[in-house]
N, C-alpha and C positions, 0 to 999 in steps of 0.2 A: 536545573530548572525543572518544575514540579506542573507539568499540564495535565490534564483528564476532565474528562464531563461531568459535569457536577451530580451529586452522589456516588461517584468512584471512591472518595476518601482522602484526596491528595492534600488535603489541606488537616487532617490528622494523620497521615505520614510524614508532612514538613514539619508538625510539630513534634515528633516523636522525635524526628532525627536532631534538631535542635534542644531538644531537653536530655541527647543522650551523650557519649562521655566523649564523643570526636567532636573538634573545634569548627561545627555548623551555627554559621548567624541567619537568623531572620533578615533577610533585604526589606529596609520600610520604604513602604513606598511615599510618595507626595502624593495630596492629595485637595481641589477645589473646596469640596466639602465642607462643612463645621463638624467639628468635634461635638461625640455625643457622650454624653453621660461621663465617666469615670478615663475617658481617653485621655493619655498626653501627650503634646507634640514631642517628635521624637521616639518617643516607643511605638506607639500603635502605630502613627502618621507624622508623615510630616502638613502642618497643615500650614497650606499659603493661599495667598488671592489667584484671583484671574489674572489680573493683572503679572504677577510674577511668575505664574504658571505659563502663559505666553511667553515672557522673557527666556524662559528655561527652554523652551521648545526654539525657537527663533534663536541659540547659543548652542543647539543641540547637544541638551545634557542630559536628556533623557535617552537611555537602552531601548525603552521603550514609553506606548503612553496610550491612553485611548478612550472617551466617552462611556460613561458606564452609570445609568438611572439619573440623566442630567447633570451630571458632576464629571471631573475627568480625575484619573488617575494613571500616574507612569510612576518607571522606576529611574531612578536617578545615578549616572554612572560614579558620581563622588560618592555614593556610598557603596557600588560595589565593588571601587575602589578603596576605602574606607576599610572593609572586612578584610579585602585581600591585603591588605597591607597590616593586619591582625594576623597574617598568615592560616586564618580562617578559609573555611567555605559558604559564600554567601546563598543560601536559598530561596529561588524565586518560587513564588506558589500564583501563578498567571494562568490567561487563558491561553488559546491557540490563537489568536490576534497578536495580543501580545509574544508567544514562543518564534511567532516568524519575526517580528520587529528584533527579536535578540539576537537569532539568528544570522541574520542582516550584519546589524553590528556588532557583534561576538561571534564570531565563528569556529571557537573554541569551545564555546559554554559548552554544557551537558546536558541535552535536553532528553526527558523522560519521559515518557508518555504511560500513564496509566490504565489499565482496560479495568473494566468489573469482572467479576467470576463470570458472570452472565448477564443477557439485559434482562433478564426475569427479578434477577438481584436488585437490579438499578432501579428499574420499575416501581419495588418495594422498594428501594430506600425512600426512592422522590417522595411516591404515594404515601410513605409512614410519619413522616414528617409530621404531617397535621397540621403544619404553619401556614400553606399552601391553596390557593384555591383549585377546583379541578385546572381551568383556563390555563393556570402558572404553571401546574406538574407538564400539564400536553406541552406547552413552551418549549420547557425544561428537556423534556424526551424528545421533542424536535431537533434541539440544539444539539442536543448530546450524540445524535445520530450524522447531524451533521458535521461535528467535531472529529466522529472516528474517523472520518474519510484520511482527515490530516494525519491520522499516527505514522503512515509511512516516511514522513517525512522526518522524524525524530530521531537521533540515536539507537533508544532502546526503546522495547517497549515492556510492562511487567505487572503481570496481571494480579490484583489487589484483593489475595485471597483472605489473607489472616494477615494483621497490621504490621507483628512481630516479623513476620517473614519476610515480608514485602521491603520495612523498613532495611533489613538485615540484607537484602539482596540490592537496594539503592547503595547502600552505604557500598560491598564490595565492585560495583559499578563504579564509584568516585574512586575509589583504592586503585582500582586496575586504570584507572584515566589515567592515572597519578604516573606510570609507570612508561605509558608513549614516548616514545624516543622524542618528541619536540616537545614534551612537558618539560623533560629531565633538563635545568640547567647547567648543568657540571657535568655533562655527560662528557663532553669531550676535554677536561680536566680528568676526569675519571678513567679515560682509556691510555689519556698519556701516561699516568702514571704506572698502571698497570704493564704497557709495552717498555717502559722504564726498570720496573721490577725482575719485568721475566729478564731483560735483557743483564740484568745485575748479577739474578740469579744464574743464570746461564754460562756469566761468566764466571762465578764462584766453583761453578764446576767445570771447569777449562773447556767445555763446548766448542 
């Protein structure tokens, strides 16, 4: 799971890691909204009512979920059920609302926090934009400052110098997960055998 303040980059680092050659899926999330332009349900979104959007909260299926420009959007645990059962790794690209809600309920997940080089950097990204009015950048820089507070509570954290790097230092973060003595399911298959072998071998040479 992919948190940072916005103009950190986390959401061109999920996609980097998803278009690159390890088995990362995109988690789509659901979403109140209507679909605009060229969206289809299912890829971008899942798009449903208020109404079933309630039913799904009240079944508690969502990881997570949370109000966002009068619309609501959560992640749905059938789909990152779904990926895992792909043998995939599903990647959420959420805020820090959302990273505690998963938290909560995943207590395994991998959560990542990304920092900027600097806020000088961030500063400029927000401000470079041009899509923004002043009002929305100050917002933006508000939120963002109050978002760092949360990184401690994260996993890791890995600051988003050059995209290549950053991506390449997430990816060996999920490798080395991968390797926890409570990840590993055949671990204790694995060690019978082994105390099996030596003892074979041991006895092959009259020990």
């Amino acid at each position: 799971m992919l948190t940072a303040p916005s103009g950190t980059g986390k959401t061109s680092v999920a996609r980097a890691l998803v278009a690159g050659p390890d088995p990362y899926r995109f988690s789509v999330s659901a979403t109140t909204r209507p679909a605009r332009g060229n969206e289809v349900n299912g890829r971008d979104y899942y798009f449903i009512s208020d109404v079933e959007f309630d039913r799904l909260v009240a079944e508690n299926q969502f990881l997570e979920w949370a109000h966002v420009h009068g619309n609501r959007y959560g992640t749905l645990v059938s789909e990152v059920d779904r990926i895992a059962a792909e043998r995939s790794f599903a990647v959420l690209d959420i805020d820090v609302q959302g990273a505690i809600q998963v938290r909560e309920r995943a207590p395994d997940a991998i959560l990542v926090f990304l920092l900027p080089p600097s806020g000088a950097v961030l500063v400029e990204r927000l401000a470079g934009r041009g899509t923004d009015q002043e009002a929305e950048v100050r917002a933006r820089l508000s939120t963002a400052q109050s978002e760092l507070e949360f990184a401690e509570h994260f996993d890791y954290c890995v600051v988003n110098m050059e995209l290549a790097e950053t991506v390449d230092v997430v990816g060996r973060i999920v490798e080395a997960e991968g390797h926890r003595v409570g990840r590993l399911e055949d671990l204790g298959a694995t060690i019978a055998r082994l105390k099996t072998e030596i003892e074979e071998g041991a006895q092959a040479l009259a020990l």
